[in-house]
MARGUKE-963526 format. One line per field, with one value per residue (C-alpha): x, y, z; residue in one letter. Coordinates in steps of 0.1 Angstrom, whole numbers, m for minus. Example, Ala and Ser with C-alpha at 12.3 -4.5 7.8 and 13.67 -1.06 7.14 Angstrom:
MARGUKE-963526
c1	[123|137] $
c2	[m45|m11] $
c3	[78|71] $
residuo	[A|S] $
This chain:
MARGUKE-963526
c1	[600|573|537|504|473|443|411|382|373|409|419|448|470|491|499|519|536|541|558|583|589|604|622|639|620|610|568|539|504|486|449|426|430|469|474|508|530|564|590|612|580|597|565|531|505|471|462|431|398|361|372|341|322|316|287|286|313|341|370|341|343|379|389|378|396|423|449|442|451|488|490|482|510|535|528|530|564|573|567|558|525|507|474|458|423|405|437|434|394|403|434|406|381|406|414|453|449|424|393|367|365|326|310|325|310|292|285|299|330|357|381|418|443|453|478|487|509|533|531|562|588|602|589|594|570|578|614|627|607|625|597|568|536|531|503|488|454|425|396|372|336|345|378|360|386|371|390|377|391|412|425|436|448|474|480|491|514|531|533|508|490|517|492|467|446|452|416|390|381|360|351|382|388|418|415|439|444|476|482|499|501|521|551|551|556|516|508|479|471|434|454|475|508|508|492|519|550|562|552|536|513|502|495|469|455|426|412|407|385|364|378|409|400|405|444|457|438|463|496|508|510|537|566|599|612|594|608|632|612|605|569|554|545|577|596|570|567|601|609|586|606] $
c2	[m404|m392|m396|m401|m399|m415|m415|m444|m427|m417|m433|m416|m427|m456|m435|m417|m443|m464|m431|m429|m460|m458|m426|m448|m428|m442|m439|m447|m450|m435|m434|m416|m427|m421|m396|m387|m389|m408|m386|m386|m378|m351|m340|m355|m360|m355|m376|m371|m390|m384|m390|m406|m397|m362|m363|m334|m308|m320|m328|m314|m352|m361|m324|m338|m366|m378|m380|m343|m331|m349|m330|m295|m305|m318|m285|m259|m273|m263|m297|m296|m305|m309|m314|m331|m322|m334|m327|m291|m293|m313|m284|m256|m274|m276|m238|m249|m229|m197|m202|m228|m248|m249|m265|m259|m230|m253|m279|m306|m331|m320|m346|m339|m320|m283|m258|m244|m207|m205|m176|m179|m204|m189|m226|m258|m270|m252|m241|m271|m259|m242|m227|m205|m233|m268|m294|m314|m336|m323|m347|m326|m315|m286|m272|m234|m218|m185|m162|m129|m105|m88|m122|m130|m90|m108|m138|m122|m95|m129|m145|m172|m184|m206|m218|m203|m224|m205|m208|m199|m235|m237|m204|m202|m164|m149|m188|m202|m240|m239|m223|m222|m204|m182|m197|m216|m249|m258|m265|m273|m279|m294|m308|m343|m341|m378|m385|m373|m385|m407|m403|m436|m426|m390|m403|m426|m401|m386|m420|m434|m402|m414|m452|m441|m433|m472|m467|m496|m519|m496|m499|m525|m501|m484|m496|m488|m484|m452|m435|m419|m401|m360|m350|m319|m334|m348|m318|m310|m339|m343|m308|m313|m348] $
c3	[357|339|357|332|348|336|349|339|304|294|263|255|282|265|233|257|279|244|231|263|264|223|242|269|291|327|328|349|347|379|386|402|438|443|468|462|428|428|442|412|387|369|346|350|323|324|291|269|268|281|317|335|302|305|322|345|325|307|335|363|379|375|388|422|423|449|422|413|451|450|414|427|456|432|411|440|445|407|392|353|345|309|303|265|253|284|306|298|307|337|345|341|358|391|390|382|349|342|319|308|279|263|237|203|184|158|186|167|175|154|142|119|114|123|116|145|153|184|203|225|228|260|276|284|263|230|234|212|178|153|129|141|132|130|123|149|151|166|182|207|212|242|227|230|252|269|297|315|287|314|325|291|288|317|299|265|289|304|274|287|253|235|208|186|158|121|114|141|143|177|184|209|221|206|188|218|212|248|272|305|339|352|369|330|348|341|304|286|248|229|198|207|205|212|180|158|172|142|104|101|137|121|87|100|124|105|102|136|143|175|173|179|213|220|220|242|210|188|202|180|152|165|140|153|115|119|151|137|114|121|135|151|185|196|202|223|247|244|256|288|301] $
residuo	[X|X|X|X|X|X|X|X|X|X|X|X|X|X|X|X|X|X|X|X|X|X|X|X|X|X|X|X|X|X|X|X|X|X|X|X|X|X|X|X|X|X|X|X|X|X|X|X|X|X|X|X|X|X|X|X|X|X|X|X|X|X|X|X|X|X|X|X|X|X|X|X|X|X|X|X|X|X|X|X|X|X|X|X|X|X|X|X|X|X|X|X|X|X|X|X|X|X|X|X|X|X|X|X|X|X|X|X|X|X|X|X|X|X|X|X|X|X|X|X|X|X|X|X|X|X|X|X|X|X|X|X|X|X|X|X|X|X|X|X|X|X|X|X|X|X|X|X|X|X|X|X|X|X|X|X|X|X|X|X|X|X|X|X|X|X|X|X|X|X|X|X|X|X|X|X|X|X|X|X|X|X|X|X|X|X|X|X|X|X|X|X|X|X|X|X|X|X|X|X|X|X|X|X|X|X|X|X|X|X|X|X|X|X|X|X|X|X|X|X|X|X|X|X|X|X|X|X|X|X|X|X|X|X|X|X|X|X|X|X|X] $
């Protein structure tokens, strides 16, 4: 069972259940007042969005939520966790990972593609890729990853950043686009893996920009003739459940 959360704000939330759900996979949606997750949750999601729009600190509000609590308890207990784009802010915000994510170096919203290098596949998340990069979308104003130096001195040593950006796109330190802690049972990534599951989802990625983030309008467009097709942020998610 996998567990999404979603928080008012979230917009991401039914790409992913609509993705499981092509998988066969069991999902639920769970908001912000549940104060336990489903016993058999084997990975919980914290999707993307502008969860309670941002206004305090990316994630600050939804960090504090009741939903947040049963996912630090489901996590202690070794439970996989993955946070999107706002998930990771929300992740950081709770202390579950190390770091802050600030504005992004040229203070604008970036929107499209990325090329992205894996660090270490000795995860769940990344241990199903065979090549060394792949191309996922990017849609985030706060994706400016920064870490004590000496923290991230640790992080390198336990092979802790899975993904850096090719270009310096944000002004991320040591340009980290994932990350995880670590016990490597808490992940976190700013691109959406969730946005290039199937060819005929990526190719239309770069144009939804910001109105993509009204997802649960969208998920009509997901044509099964295209399932089958190969794209960079299956493995991923697949890899997780």
């Amino acid at each position: 069972m996998i567990a999404i959360l979603h928080f008012l704000g979230t917009n991401c939330a039914y790409d992913l259940k609509n993705f499981y759900d092509d998988e066969g996979l069991e999902s639920i949606l769970v908001d912000a007042n549940t104060t336990s997750l489903p016993s058999e949750t084997s990975l919980a999601i914290l999707a993307g969005g502008f969860s309670y729009g941002d206004y305090l600190r990316c994630g600050a509000i939804a960090a504090r939520a009741k939903s947040i609590k049963a996912l630090k308890d489901y996590a202690q207990k070794g439970g996989k966790v993955l946070g999107i784009c706002n998930g990771f802010q929300i992740l950081c915000e709770a202390r579950m990972l190390p770091g802050v994510l600030m504005r992004n170096a040229g203070l604008k919203f970036i929107s499209k593609d990325v090329k992205l290098k894996i660090e270490s596949k000795d995860n769940a998340m990344l241990k199903n890729y065979a090549k060394d990069s792949i191309t996922l979308p990017i849609a985030h104003m706060e994706g400016n990853y920064q870490v004590d130096i000496n923290i991230l001195e640790e992080m390198k040593a336990n092979n802790q950043v899975l993904l850096t950006y090719e270009n310096d796109i944000n002004g991320a330190i040591s340009k980290i686009a994932g990350i995880c802690n670590k016990d490597k049972n808490i992940f976190a990534l700013m691109p959406h893996p969730e946005r290039a599951v199937n060819k005929h989802h990526h190719d239309h990625s770069h144009h939804h920009d910001l109105g993509h983030t009204h997802d649960h309008h969208h998920h009509h467009d997901h044509d099964h003739a295209h399932l089958s097709l190969p794209s960079e942020g299956r493995e991923m998610l697949l890899g997780l459940a």
